[in-house]
N, C-alpha and C positions, 0 to 999 in steps of 0.2 A: 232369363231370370238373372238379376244382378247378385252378384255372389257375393260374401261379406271380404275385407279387405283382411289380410294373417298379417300380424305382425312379423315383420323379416321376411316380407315375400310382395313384388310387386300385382297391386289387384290388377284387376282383368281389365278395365280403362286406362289405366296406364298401358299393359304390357302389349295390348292390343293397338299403339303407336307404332312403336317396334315390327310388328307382325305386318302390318297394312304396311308400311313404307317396305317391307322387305318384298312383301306381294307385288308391290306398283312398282318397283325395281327389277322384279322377275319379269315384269309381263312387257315391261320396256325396254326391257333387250331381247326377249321374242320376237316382237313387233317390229324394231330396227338392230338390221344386222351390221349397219356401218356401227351405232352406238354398240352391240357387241363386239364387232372386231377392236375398237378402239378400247373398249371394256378389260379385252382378254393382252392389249398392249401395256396398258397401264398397268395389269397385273403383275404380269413379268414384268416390267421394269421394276415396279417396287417387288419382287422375290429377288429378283439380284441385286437391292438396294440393299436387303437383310441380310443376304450374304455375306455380301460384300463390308457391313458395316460388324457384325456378329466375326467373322472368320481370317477375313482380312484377302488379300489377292492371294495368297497363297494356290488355295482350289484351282483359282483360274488359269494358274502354268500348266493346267492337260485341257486343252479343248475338249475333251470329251467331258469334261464336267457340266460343260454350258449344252451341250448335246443333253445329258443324262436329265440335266434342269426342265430344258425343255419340250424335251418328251412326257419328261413324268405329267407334267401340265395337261399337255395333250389327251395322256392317258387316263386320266381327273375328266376331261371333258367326255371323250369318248364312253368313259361310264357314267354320265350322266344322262348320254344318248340312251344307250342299252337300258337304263333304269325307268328315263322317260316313254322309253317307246314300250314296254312292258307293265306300265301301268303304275310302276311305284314314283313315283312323282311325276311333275308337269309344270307347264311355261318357263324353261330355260333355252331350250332346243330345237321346240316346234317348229317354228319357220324354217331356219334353217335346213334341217330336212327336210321339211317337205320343199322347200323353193329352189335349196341348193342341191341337196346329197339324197333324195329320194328313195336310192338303193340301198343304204343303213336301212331301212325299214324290213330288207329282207332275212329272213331267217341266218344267211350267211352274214349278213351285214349287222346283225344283235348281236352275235357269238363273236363275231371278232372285236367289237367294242367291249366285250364282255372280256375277252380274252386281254386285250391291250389295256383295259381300266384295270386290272385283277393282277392277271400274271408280270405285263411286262413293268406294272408301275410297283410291283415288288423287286425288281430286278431292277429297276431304275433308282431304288430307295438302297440298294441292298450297296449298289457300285458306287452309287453315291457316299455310302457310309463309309467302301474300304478307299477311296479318294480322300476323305478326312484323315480317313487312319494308316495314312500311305501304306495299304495293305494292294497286294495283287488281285486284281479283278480281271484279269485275262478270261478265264474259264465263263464265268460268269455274261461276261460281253462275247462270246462267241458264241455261248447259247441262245444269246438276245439278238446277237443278226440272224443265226439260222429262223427265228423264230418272228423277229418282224420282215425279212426277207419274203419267205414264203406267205406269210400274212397278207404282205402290199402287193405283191406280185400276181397273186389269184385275185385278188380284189379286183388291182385294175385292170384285168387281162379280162376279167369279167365283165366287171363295165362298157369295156368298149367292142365286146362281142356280143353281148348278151340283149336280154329286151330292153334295159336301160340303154343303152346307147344314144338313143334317139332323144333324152332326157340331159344329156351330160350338160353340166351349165358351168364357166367360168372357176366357181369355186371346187370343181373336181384337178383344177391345177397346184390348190391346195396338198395335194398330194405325193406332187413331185420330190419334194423334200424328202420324202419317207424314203424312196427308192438314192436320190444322190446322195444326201448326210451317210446312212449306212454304211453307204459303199464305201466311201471314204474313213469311217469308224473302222468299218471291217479291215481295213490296208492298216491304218496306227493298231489296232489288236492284234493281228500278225505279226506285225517287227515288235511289241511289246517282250522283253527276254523271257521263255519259258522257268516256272518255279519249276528244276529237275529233282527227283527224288534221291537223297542218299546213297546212292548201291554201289557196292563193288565193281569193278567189270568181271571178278569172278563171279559174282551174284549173278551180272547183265550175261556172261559168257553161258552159265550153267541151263541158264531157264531159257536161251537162243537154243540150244542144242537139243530140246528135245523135240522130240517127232509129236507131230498130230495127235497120233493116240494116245501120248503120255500126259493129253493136255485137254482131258472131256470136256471141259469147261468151253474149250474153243471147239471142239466138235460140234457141240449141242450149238453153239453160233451160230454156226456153218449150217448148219442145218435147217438153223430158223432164216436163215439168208436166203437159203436157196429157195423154201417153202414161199416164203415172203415176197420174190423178184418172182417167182410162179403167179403168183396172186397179182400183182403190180400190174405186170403185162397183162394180165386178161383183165382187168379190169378197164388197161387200157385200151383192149380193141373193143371191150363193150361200149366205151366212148364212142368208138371209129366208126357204131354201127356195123360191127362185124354181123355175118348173114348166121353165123354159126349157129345151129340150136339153142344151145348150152348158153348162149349170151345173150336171144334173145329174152330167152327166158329168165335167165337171173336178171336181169334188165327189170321187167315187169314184176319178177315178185320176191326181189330180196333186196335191188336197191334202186327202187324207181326214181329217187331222187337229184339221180344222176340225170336223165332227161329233161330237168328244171332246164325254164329258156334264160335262167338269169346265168348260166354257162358257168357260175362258179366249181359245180362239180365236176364238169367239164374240164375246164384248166386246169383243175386240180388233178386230177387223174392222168391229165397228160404231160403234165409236170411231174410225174411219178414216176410214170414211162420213161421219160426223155432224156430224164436228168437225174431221178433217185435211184433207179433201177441199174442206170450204171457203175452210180456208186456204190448199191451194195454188192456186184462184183469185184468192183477193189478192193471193197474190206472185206471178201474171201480172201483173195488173192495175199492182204495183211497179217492173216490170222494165219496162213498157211506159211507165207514166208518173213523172216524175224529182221527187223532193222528199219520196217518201215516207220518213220518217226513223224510223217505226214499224219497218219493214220488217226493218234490223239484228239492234234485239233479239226479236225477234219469230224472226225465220230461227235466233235461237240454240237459245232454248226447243224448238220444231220439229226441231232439230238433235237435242236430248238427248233428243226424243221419238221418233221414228222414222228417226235416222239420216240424213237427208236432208243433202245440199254445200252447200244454196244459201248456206246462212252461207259458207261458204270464199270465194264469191263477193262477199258485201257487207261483209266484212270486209276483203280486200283490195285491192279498187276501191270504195271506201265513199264517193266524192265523186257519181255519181249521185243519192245517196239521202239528202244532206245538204238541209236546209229553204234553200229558197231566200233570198240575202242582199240586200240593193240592190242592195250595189255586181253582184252577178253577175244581179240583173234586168236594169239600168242596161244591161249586157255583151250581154245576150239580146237588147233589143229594139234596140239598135247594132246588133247584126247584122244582126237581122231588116229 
């Protein structure tokens, strides 16, 4: 039914130009992915043309700016995947997954595109902003490696142990960047200067000297640490196929999901084991003894890796874990 034309609003014949070209646009970069890859070149070039023309080179003196650029991108496409393959839109992506990236289809492969469009391109927008506002974004970027580290890391450990394997095509090298760039981000975040807090060394000396029990706060830590590296470990020999009762059975009826052959659970768990698990006995080890000033960035990374509070804690009583000063030795042994 042709609908009458509202003055100050384009009718339906017109607007419906617009709409068909943007349709035959979408479905001809489904159809060719050289014309998409060239598609997604041209884009970024002209966003660092608007940059660059809007802000001036300034931005451009921290390479991490052009990192933070063009991940965010990435993280725009990635949730166009998850979006696409969920049913809320269609023909952007299609091919591409299906001919290149196949394993996005899997229920790990939607969450992480869900995760990387959502979470990390808020944190891409977020470091971006205090880069304008020459504001410190350390804290922020070391939640972003823990948190695309662990992401890339199980992905492609999975990929190339899991039932995809046998699938992997060309464009799964696309990927590499994900695991080199960081690493290299993560080394300029580290030598970035720590923002230290105000405190006296009598304040740092006072709150170093107390004992365990004067400090429930870090008790109740310890506690969840140790409960936590309990769990870790058995979860990780349910991985291992341990013979144990108690693992077969939690296996079959409380997280079967772990026996997926696409192995993400798999790695993940033994990524847990291997590598998380010993780090939360250092951060007992931190909790218990005062001066460790690793501890901080360290609890952040761990933060953007498996969620973990302890950050919330040495970030906002962060004088424990400050490197001991004179003057607050001087204060200790006065007491003592």
């Amino acid at each position: 039914m042709q609908l009458p034309a509202v003055p100050g609003v384009l009718a339906p014949s017109l607007l419906a130009i617009p709409v068909a070209f943007g349709i035959n646009s979408a479905t001809t970069l489904a159809d060719s992915p050289l014309v998409l890859m060239l598609t997604v070149v041209l884009v970024l070039a002209g966003l660092f043309s608007i940059i660059l023309l809007t802000s001036g080179v300034s931005h451009f003196q921290d390479p991490l700016f052009c990192v933070f650029v063009v991940f965010s991108f990435t993280s725009v496409v990635d949730l166009i995947i998850s979006l696409e393959e969920d049913g809320y839109i269609s023909g952007f992506m299609e091919v591409y997954v299906r001919e290149g990236e196949p394993h996005l289809r899997t229920a790990h492969g939607i969450m992480i595109c869900y995760w990387d469009g959502i979470i990390h391109y808020g944190l891409y927008l977020a470091m971006i902003a205090a880069i304008g506002q020459r504001k410190s974004y350390r804290n922020l970027g070391l939640f972003w490696l823990g948190s695309l580290l662990m992401s890339i890391v199980v992905f492609l450990l999975g990929n190339l142990i899991g039932k995809y394997s046998s699938d992997l095509s060309p464009a799964f090298l696309l990927n590499l960047p994900y695991i080199l760039i960081p690493i290299w981000a993560g080394v300029r975040l580290f030598q970035q200067p720590k923002v230290l807090p105000c405190l006296s060394p009598e304040k740092v000396a006072e709150e170093q000297r107390k004992c365990l029990y004067q400090r429930p706060q870090d008790m109740g830590l310890i506690l969840v640490l140790l409960l936590t590296a309990a769990f870790t470990f058995f979860r990780g020999m349910v991985v291992l196929d341990c013979p144990a009762d108690s693992c077969f059975e939690y296996i079959y009826q409380h997280e079967p999901y772990l026996r997926d052959p696409v192995a993400y659970p798999k790695v993940q768990m033994l990524i847990y084991m291997f590598y998380v698990l010993p780090f939360f006995c250092l951060c007992i080890y931190g909790l218990v003894l005062p001066g460790c000033s690793w501890l901080p960035d360290w609890s952040l990374v761990f933060a953007g890796a498996v969620a973990q509070l302890l950050a919330l804690r040495c970030l906002r009583c962060p004088a424990f874990f400050l490197p001991a000063t004179p003057a607050s030795l001087h204060a200790t042994k006065k007491h003592q």
